[in-house]
matplotlib code that plots the C-alpha trace (Angstrom):
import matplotlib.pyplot as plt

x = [-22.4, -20.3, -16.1, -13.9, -11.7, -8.0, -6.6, -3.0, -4.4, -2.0, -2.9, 0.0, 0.4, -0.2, 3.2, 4.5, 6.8, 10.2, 10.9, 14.0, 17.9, 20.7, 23.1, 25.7, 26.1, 25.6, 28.0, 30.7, 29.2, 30.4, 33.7, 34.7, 32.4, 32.8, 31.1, 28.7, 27.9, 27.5, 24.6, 22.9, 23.0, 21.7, 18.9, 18.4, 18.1, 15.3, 13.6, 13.3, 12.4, 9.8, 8.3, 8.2, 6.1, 3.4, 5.2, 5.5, 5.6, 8.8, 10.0, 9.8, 11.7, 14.4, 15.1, 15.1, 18.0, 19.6, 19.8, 20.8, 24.1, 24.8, 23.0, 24.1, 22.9, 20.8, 19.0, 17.7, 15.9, 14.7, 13.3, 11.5, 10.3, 8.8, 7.3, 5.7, 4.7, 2.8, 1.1, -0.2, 1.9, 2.6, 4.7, 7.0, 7.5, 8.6, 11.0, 12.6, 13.1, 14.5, 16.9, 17.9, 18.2, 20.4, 22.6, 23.2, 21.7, 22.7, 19.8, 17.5, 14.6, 14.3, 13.3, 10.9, 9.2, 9.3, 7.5, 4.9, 4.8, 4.0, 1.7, -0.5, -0.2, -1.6, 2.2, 2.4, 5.3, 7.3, 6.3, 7.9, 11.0, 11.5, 11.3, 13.1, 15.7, 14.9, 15.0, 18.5, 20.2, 18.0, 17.7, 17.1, 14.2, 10.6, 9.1, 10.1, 9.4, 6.0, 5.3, 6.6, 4.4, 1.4, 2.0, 3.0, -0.2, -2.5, -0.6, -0.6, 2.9, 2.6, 6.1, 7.7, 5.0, 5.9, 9.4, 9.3, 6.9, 9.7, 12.4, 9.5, 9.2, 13.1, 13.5, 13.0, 10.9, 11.1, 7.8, 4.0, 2.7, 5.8, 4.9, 1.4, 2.1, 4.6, 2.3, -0.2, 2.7, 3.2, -0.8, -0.9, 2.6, 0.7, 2.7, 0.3, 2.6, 5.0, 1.6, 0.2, 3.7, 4.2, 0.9, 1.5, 4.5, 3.2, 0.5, 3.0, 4.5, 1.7, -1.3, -4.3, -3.0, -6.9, -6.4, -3.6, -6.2, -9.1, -6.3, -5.7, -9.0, -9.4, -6.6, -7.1, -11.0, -9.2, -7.2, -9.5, -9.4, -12.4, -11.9, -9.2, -10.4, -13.9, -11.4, -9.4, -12.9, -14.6, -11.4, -11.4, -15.5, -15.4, -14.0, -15.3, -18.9, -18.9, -17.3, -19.9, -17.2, -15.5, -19.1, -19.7, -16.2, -17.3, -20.5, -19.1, -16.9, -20.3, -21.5, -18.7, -19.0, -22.8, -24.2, -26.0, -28.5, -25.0, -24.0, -27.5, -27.5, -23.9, -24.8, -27.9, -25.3, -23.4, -26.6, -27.4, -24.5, -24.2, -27.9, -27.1, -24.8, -26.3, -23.7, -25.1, -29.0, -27.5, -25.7, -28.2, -31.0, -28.8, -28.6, -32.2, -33.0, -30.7, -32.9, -35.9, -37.0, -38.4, -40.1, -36.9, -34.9, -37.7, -37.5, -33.0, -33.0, -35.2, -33.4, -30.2, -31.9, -32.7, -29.3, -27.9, -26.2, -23.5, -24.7, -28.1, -29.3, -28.2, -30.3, -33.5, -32.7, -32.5, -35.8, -37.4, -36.3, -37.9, -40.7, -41.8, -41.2, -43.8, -46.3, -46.4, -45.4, -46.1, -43.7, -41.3, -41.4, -41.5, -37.8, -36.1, -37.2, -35.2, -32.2, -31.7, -29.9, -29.6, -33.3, -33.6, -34.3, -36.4, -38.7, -38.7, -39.6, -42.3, -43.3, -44.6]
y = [14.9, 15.3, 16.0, 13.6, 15.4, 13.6, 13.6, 12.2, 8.8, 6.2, 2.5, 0.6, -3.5, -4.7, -5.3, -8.6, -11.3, -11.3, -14.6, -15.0, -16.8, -14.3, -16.1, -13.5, -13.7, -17.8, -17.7, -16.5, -19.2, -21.8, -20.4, -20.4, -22.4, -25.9, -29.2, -28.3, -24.7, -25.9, -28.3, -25.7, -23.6, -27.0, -27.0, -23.5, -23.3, -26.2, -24.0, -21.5, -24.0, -25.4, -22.1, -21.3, -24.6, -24.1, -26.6, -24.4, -27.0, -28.6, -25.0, -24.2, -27.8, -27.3, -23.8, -26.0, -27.8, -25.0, -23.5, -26.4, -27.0, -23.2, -21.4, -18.0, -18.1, -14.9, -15.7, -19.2, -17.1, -15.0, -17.5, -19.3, -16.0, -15.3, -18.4, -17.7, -14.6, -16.3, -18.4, -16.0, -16.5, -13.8, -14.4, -16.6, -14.8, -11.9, -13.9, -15.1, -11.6, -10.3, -12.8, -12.3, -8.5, -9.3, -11.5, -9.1, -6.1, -6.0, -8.7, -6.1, -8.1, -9.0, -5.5, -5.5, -8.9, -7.4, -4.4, -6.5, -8.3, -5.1, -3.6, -7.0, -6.1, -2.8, -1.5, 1.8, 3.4, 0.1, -1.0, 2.8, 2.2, -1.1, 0.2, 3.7, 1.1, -0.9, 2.3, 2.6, -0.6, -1.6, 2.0, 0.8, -1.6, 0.2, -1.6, -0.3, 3.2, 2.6, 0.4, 3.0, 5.6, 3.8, 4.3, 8.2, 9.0, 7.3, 8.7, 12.6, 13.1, 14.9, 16.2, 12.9, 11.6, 13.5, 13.0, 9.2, 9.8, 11.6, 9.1, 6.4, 8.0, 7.8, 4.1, 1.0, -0.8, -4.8, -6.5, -5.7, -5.0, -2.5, -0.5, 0.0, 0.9, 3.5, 4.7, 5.4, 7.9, 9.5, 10.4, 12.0, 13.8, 14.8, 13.1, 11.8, 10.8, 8.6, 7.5, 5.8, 4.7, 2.4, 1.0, -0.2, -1.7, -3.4, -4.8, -5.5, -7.6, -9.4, -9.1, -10.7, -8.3, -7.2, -4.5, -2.6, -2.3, -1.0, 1.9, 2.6, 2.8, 5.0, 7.4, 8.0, 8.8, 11.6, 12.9, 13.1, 10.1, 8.7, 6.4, 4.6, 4.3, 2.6, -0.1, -1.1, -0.5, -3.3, -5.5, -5.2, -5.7, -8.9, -10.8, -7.9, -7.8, -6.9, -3.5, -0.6, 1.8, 0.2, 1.0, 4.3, 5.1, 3.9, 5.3, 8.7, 8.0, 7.1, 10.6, 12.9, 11.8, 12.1, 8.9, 9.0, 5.8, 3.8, 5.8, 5.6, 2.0, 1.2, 3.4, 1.1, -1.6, 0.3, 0.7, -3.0, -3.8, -0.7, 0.7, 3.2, 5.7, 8.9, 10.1, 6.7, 8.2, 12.0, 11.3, 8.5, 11.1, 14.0, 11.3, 10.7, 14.0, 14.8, 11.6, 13.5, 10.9, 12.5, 10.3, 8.2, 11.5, 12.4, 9.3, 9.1, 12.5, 11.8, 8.7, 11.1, 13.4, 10.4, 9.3, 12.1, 13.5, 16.1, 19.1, 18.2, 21.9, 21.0, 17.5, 19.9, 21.7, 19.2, 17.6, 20.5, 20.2, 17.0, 17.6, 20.6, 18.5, 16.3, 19.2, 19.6, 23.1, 23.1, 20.7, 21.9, 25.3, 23.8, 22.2, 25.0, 27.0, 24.5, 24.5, 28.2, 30.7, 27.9, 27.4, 31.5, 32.2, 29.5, 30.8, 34.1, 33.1, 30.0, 30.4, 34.1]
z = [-6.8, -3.5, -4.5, -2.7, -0.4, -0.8, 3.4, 4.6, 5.1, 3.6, 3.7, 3.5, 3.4, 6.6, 8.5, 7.4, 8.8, 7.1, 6.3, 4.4, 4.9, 5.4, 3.1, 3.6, 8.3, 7.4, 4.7, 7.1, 9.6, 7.1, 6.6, 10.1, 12.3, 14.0, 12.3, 15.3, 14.3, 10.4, 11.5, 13.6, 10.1, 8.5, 10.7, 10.6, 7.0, 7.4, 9.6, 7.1, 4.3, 6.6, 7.2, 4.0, 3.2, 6.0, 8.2, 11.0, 13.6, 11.6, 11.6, 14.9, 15.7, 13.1, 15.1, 18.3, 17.0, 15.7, 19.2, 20.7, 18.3, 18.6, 21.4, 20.6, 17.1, 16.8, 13.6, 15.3, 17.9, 15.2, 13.1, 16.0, 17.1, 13.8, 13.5, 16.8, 16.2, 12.5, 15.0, 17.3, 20.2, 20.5, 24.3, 22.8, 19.8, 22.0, 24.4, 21.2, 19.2, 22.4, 23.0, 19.1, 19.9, 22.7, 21.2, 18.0, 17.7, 14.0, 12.8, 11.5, 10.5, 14.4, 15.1, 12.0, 13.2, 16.4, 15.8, 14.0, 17.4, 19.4, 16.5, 17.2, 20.9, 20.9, 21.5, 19.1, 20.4, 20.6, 17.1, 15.8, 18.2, 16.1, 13.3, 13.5, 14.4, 11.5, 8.9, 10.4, 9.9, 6.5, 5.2, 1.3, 1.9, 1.5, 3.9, 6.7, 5.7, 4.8, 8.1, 10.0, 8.0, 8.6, 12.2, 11.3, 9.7, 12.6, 15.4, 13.4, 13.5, 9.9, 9.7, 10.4, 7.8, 5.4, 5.7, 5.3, 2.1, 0.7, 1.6, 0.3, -3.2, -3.8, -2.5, -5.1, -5.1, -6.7, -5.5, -7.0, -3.4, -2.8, -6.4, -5.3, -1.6, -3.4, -5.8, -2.8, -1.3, -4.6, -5.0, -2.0, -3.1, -6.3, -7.9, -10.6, -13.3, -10.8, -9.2, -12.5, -13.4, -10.0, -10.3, -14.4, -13.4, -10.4, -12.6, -15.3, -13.2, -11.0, -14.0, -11.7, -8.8, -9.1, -6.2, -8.1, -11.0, -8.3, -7.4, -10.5, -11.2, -8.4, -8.9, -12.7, -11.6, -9.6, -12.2, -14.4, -17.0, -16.7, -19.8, -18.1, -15.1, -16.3, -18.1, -14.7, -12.7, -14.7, -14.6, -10.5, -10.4, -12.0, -9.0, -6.2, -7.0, -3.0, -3.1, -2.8, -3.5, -6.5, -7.6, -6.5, -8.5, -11.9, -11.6, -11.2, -13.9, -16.3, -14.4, -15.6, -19.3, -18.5, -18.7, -15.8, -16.4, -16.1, -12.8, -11.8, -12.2, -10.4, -7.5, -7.1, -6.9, -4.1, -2.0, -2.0, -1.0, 1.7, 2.4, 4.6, 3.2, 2.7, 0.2, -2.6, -2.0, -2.3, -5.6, -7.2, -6.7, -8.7, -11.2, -11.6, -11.5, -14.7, -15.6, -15.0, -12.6, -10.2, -8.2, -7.7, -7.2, -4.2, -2.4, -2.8, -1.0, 1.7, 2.2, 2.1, 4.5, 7.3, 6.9, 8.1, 4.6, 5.3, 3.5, 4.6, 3.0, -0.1, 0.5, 1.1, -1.8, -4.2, -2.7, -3.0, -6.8, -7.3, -5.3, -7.6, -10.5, -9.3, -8.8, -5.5, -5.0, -1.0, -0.2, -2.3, -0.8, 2.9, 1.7, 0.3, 3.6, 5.4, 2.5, 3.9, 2.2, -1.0, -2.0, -1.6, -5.4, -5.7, -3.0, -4.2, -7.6, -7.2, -3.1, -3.3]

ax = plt.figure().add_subplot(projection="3d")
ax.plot(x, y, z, "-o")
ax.set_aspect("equal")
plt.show()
């Protein structure tokens, strides 16, 4: 069986639209504004409710209205904007984040639905600008860190990276997605204990959030407890028959306590549903060969071989294995020549 190598790759949530009313700038609204500028934060607040139903049509009228009663209300331009951006308009959405920008420079959600807007556009550098600004004026909310590490990691700025993983660990976190985005940070922090913490209480709090169990899963197949990770495995299998990998996890799990008729069986599951990964062929054929199936074992590592394996000596080697297990020493000899330096005992000792 390959080991997994664990790289700085983080996955984080893909950047969402922030969506919410900001009772406190509106509350001040009230307070102070005309019977005109109180119906603009009527209609503005419908806006948001509208949103929030899938109305976005209604929405993006209600925000009309607002801007008419009170054209410099920032938050108006934001929400239309956002709804925009929802719909793929990506044009409009920008005019109207800008125009929110420019009329207060202090709505920091417009520079978080903006860099969405510019991530969707292919604009990098923009997207971070937003949200460097965004880190600035919101510096509590996780989010933003782990958008802007997402960016981070893909562009290889690894000190920066790193940096925002350490602000990330130390931040709170209050939804299920935001405990599992954290607990990805804090695995690749080595942070195993914090790691499996974030990821029980994001599942203590969203129970059928069946991805948190397939990480958790994943990362207590890292660390070692293979037990627990078979019990969220077959949780998040139930409703993802279609994921090769969730697969190839729990039968390396079976694997390491040595059940390898299980592991043989769930890798056969990965290959249907991926039938060209060299590493499922590599690995099932170790199985069988504990399994003293040879014949199965011979025709995994060949398939390993023609799909380009990455240790493809160790490929030959094992074939070689197998095929001298079959009785035919020729071939067998023939693949531990091309194994190299790795099938040189075996040579020495069966090819003389």
């Amino acid at each position: 069986m390959e080991t997994k190598v664990q790289s700085l790759q983080v996955t984080v949530i893909t950047l969402q639209l922030y969506m919410m009313k900001l009772v406190i700038s509106l509350s001040l609204m009230l307070l102070v504004g005309t019977a005109t500028a109180q119906d603009a934060i009527t209609y503005y607040n419908g806006g948001i409710d509208k949103f929030e139903e899938g109305n976005m049509l209604g929405a993006i009228k209600d925000f009309d209205s607002a801007i008419v009663h009170n054209p410099k209300m920032a938050e108006a331009y934001w929400g239309r904007g956002s709804v925009y951006a929802e719909l793929q308009q990506f044009d409009l959405a920008l005019k109207d984040l800008n125009k929110c920008v420019k009329l207060d420079p202090g709505v920091g959600d417009a520079f978080y639905n903006r860099a969405y807007v510019f991530m969707a556009m292919g604009e990098q550098q923009k997207a971070l600008n937003d949200l460097n600004m965004y880190c600035i004026l919101e510096p509590k909310d996780i989010n933003g860190f782990l958008s802007r590490l997402d960016i981070l990691v893909k562009n290889s700025m690894h000190e920066q990276a790193f940096a925002d993983m350490e602000t990330i660990s130390g931040l709170e976190a209050n939804a299920p997605g935001e405990y599992v985005q954290r607990a990805r940070v804090k695995f690749l922090m080595k942070d195993t204990i914090g790691c499996i913490a974030d990821l029980d209480e994001g599942i203590k709090l969203a129970p059928t959030f069946v991805d948190a169990y397939y990480l958790r899963g994943k990362y207590n197949y890292e660390f070692g407890y293979y037990n627990k990770a078979l019990q969220d495995l077959n949780i998040y299998l139930l409703s993802n028959e279609t994921d090769d990998e969730a697969y190839m996890i729990r039968g390396e799990c079976f694997a390491r306590q040595g059940d390898y008729s299980l592991a043989a069986n769930d890798y056969t599951q990965a290959i249907a549903i991926n039938d060209k990964n060299p590493v499922y062929y590599f690995d099932r054929g170790f199985f069988y060969i504990q399994l003293e199936e040879y014949e199965k074992a011979q025709k995994d590592f060949k398939k390993a071989i023609f799909y380009n394996h990455s240790d493809i000596r160790l490929a030959y080697f094992n074939l070689g294995i197998a095929e001298y297990r079959l009785g035919n020493k020729e071939d067998a000899c023939n693949y531990w020549r091309k194994s190299e330096d790795l099938g040189m005992d075996y040579l020495n000792k069966y090819c003389l």
